[in-house]
DSSP file (Angstrom, degrees, kcal/mol; ACC not computed):
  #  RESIDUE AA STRUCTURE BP1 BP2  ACC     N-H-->O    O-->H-N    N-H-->O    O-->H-N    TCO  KAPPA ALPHA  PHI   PSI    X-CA   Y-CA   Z-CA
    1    1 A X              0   0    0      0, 0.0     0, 0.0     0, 0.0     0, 0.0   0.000 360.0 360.0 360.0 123.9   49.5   20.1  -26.7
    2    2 A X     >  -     0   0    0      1,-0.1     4,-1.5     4,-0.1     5,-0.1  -0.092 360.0-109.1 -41.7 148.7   46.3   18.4  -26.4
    3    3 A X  H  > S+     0   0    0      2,-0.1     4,-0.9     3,-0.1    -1,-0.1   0.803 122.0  46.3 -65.4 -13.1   45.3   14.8  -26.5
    4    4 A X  H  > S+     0   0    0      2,-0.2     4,-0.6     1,-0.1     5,-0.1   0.905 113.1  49.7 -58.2 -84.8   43.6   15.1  -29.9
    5    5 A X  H >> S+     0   0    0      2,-0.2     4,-3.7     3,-0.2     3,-0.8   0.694 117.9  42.3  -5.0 -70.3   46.8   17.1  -31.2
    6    6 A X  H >X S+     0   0    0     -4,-1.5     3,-1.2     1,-0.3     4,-0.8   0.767 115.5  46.3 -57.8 -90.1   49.2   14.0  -29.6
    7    7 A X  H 3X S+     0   0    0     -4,-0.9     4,-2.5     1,-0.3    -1,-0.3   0.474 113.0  55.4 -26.0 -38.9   46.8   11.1  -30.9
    8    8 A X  H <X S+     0   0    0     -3,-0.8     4,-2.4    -4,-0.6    -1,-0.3   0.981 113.3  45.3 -56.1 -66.5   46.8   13.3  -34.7
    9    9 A X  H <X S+     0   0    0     -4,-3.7     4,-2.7    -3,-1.2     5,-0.3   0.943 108.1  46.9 -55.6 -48.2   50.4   13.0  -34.5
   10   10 A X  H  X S+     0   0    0     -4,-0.8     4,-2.8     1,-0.2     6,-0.2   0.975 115.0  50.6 -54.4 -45.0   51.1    9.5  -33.6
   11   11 A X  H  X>S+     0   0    0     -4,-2.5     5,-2.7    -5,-0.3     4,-0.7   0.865 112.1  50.9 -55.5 -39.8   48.5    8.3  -36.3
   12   12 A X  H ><5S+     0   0    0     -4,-2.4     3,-0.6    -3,-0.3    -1,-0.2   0.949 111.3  43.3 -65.4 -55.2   50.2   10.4  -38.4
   13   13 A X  H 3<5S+     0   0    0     -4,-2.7    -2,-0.2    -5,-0.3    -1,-0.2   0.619 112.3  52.9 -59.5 -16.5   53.7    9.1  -37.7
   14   14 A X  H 3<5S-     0   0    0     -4,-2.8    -1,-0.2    -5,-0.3    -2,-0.2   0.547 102.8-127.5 -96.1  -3.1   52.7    5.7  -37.7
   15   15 A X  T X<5 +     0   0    0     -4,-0.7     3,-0.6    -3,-0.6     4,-0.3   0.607  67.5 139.6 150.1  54.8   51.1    6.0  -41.2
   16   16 A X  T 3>< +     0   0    0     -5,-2.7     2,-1.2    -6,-0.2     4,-0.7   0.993  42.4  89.6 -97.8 -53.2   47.9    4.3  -39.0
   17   17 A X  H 3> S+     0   0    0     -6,-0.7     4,-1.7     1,-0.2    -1,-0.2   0.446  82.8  53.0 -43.1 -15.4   44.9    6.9  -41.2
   18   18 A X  H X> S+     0   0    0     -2,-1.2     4,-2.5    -3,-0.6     3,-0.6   0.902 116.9  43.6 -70.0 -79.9   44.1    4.3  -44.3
   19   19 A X  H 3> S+     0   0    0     -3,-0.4     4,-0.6    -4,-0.3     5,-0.4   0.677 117.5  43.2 -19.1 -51.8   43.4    1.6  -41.3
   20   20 A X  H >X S+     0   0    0     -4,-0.7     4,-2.0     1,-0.2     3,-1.2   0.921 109.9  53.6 -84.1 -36.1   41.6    3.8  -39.5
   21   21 A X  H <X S+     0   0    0     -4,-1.7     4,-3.7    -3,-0.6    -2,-0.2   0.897 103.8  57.4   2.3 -86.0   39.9    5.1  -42.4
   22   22 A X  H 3X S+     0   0    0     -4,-2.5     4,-0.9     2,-0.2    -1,-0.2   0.652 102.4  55.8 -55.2 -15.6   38.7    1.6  -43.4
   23   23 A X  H <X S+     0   0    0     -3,-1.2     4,-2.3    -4,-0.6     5,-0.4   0.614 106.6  54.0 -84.5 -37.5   36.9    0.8  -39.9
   24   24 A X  H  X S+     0   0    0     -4,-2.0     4,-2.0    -5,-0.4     5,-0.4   0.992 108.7  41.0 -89.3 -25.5   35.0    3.7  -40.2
   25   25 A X  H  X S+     0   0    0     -4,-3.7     4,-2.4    -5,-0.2    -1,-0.2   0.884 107.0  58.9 -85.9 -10.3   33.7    3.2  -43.0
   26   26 A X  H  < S+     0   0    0     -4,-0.9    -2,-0.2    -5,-0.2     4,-0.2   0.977 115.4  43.2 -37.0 -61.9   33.0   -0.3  -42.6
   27   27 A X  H >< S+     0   0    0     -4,-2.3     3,-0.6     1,-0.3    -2,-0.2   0.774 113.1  52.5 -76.5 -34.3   30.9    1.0  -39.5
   28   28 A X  H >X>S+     0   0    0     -4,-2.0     4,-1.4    -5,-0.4     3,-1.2   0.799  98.4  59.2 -81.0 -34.7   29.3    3.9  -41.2
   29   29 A X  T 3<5S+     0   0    0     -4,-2.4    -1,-0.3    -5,-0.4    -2,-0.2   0.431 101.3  55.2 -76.4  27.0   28.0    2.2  -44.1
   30   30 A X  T <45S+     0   0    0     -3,-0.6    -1,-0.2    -4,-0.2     4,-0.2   0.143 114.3  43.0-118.6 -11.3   25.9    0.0  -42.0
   31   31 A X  T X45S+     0   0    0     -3,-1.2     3,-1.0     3,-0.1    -2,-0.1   0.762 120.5  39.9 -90.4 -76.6   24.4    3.2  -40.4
   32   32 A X  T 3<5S+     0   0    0     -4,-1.4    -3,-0.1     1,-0.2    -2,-0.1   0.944 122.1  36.7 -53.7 -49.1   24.0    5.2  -43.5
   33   33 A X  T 3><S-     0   0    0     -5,-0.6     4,-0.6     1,-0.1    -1,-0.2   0.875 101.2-142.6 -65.6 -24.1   22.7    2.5  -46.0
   34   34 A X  H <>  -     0   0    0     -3,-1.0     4,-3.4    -4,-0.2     3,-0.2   0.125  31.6 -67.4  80.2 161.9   20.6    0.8  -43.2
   35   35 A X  H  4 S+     0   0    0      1,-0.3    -1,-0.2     2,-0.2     5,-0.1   0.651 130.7  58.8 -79.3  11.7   20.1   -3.7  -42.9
   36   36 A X  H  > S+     0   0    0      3,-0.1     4,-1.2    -3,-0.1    -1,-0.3   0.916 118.9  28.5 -94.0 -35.5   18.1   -4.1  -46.1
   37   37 A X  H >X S+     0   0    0     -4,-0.6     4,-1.1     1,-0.2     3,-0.6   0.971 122.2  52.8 -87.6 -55.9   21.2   -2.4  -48.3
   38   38 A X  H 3< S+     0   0    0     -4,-3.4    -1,-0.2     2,-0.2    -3,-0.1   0.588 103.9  61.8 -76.0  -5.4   24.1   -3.8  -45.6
   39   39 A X  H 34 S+     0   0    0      1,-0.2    -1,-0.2    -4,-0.0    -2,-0.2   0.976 109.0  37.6 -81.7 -37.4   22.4   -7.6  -46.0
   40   40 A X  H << S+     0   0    0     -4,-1.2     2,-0.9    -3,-0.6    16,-0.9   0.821 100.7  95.7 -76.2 -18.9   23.2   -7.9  -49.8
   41   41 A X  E  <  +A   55   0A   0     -4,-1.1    14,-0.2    14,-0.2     3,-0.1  -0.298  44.4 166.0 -64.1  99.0   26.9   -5.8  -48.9
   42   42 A X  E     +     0   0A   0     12,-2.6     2,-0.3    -2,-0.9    -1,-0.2   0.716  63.9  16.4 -94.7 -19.3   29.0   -8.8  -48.6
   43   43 A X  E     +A   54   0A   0     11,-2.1    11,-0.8     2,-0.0     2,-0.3  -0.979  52.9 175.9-142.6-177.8   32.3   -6.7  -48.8
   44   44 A X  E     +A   53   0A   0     -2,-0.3     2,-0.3     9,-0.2     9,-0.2  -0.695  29.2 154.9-172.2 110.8   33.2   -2.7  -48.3
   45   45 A X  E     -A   52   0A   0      7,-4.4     7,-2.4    -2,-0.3     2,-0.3  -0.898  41.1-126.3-134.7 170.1   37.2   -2.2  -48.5
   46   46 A X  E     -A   51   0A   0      5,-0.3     2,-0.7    -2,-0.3     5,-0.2  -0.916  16.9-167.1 -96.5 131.5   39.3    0.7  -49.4
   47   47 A X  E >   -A   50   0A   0      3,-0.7     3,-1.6    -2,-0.3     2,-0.6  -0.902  69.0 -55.9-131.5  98.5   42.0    0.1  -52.2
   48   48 A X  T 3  S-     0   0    0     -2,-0.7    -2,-0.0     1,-0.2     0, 0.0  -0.568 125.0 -20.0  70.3-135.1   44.4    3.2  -52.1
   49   49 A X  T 3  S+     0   0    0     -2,-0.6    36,-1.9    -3,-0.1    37,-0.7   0.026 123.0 112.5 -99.4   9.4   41.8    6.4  -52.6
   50   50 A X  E <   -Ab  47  86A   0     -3,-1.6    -3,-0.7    34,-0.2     2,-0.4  -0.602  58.2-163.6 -78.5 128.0   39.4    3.5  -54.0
   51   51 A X  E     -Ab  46  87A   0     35,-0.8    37,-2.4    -2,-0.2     2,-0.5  -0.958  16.1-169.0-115.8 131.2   36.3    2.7  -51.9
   52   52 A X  E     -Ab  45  88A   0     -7,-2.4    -7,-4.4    -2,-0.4     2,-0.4  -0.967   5.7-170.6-129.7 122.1   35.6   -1.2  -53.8
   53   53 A X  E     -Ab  44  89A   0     35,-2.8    37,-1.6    -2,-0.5     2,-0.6  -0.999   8.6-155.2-126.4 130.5   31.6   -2.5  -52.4
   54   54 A X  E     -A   43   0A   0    -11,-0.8   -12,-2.6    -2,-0.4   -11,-2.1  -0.919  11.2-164.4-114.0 112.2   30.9   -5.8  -53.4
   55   55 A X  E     -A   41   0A   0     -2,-0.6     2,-1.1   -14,-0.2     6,-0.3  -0.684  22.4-160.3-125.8 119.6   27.0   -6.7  -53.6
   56   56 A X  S    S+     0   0    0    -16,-0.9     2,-0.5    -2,-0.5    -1,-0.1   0.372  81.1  63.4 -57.7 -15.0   25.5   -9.8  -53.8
   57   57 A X  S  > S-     0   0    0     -2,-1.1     4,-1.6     1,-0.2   -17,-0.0  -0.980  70.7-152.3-117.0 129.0   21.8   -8.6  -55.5
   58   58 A X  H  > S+     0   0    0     -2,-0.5     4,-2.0     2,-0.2     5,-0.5   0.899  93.9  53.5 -76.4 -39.5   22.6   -7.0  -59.3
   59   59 A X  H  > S+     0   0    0      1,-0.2     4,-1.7     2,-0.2    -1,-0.2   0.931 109.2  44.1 -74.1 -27.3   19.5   -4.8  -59.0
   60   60 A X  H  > S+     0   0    0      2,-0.2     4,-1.2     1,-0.1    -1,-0.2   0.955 114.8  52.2 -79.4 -45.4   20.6   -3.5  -55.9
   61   61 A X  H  X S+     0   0    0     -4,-1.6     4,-3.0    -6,-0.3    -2,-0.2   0.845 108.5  49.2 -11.4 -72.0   24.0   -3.2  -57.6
   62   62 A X  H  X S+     0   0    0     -4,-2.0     4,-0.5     2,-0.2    -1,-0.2   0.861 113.6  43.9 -40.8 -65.8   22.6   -1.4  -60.5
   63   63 A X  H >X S+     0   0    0     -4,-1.7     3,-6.5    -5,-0.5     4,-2.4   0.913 121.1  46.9 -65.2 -78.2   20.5    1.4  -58.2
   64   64 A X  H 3X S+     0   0    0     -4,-1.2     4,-0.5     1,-0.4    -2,-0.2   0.712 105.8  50.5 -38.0 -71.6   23.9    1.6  -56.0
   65   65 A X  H 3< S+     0   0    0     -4,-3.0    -1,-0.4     1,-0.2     3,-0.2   0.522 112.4  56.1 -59.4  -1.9   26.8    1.9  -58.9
   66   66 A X  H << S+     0   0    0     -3,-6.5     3,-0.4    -4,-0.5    -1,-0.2   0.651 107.8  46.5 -90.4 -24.9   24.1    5.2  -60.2
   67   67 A X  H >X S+     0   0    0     -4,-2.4     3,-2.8     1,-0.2     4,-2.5   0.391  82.2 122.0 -85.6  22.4   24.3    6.9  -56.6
   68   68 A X  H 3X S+     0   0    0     -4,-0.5     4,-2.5     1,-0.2     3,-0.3   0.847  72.7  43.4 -48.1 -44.3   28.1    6.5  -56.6
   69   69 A X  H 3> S+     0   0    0     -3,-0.4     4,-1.3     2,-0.2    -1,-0.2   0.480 112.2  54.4 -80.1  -7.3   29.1   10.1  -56.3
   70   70 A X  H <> S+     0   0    0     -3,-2.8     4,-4.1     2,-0.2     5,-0.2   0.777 109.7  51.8 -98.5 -29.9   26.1   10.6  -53.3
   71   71 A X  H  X S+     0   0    0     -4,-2.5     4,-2.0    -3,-0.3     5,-0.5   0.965 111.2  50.2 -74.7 -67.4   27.9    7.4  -51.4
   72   72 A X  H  X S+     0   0    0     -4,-2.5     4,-3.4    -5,-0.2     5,-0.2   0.641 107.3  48.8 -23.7 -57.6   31.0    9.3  -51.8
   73   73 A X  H  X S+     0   0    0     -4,-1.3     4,-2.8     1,-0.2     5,-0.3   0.928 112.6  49.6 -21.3 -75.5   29.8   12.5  -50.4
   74   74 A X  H  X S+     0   0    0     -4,-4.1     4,-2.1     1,-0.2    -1,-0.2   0.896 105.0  52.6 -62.8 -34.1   28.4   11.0  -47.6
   75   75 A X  H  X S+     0   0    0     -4,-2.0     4,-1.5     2,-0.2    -1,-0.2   0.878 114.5  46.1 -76.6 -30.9   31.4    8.8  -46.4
   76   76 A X  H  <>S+     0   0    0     -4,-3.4     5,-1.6    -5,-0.5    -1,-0.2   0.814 104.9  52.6-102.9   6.4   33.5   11.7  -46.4
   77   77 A X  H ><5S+     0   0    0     -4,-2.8     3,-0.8    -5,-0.2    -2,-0.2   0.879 115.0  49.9 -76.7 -36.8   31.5   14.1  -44.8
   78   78 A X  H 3<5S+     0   0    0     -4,-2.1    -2,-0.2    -5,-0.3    -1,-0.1   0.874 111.5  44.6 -54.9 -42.0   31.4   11.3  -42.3
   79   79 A X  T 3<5S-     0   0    0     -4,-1.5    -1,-0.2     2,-0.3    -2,-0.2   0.432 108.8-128.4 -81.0 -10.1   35.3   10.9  -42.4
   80   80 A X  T < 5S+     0   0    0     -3,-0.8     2,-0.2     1,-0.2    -3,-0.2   0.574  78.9  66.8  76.5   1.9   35.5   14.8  -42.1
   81   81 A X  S   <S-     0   0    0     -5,-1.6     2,-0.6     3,-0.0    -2,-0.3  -0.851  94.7-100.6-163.6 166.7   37.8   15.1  -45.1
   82   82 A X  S    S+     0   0    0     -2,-0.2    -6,-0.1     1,-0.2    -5,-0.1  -0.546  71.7 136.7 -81.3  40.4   37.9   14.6  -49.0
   83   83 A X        +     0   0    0     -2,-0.6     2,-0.4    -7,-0.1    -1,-0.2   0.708  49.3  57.8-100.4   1.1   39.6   11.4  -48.3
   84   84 A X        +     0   0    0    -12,-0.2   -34,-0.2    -3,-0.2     3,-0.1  -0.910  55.2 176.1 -90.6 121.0   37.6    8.7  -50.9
   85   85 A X        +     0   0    0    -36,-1.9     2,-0.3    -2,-0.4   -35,-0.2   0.121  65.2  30.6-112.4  14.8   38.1   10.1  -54.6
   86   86 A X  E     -b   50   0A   0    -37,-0.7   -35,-0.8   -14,-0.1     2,-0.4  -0.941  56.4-166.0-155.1 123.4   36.4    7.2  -56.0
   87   87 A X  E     -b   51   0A   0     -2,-0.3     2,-0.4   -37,-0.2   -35,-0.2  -0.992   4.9-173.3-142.3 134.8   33.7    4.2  -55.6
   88   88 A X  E     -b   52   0A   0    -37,-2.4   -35,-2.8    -2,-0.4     2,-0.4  -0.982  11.0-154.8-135.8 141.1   33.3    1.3  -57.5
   89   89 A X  E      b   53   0A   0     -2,-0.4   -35,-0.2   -37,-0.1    -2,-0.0  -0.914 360.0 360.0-107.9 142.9   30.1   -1.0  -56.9
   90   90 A X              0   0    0    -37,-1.6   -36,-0.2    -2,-0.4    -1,-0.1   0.120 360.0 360.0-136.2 360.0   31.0   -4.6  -58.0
């Protein structure tokens, strides 16, 4: 057994993959979206299969809630897996 293999298992057995989940994409939408999009992001949490971004400017709001399905895409090709089934921009 590997260390990947072990570390896959423990995470798994310790239910740890939402957590870990939620740091990376905290950390990845500040790469992909870049500081002019991550200064109005005042929050970016996961609720369940839920990805909930709260942003502070409505026109950037408005552009953001039409590319929902493209932010999806990309955060779980980032995450390696289908693991977001959802994004709501508030």
């Amino acid at each position: 057994m590997t260390i990947k293999e072990a570390l896959q298992e423990l995470i798994e057995a310790y239910k740890l993959k939402p957590k870990l989940h939620q740091t990376n994409i905290r950390s990845t939408w500040a790469e992909l979206m870049g500081p002019a999009i991550t200064k109005y992001t005042s929050d970016v949490k996961m609720v369940g299969k839920t990805l909930h971004i709260t942003i502070d400017s409505a026109a950037l709001r408005q552009e953001l809630s039409y590319s929902r399905e493209k932010i999806k895409n990309l955060l779980n090709e980032s995450l390696g897996e289908e693991y977001i089934q959802e994004v709501v921009v508030r």
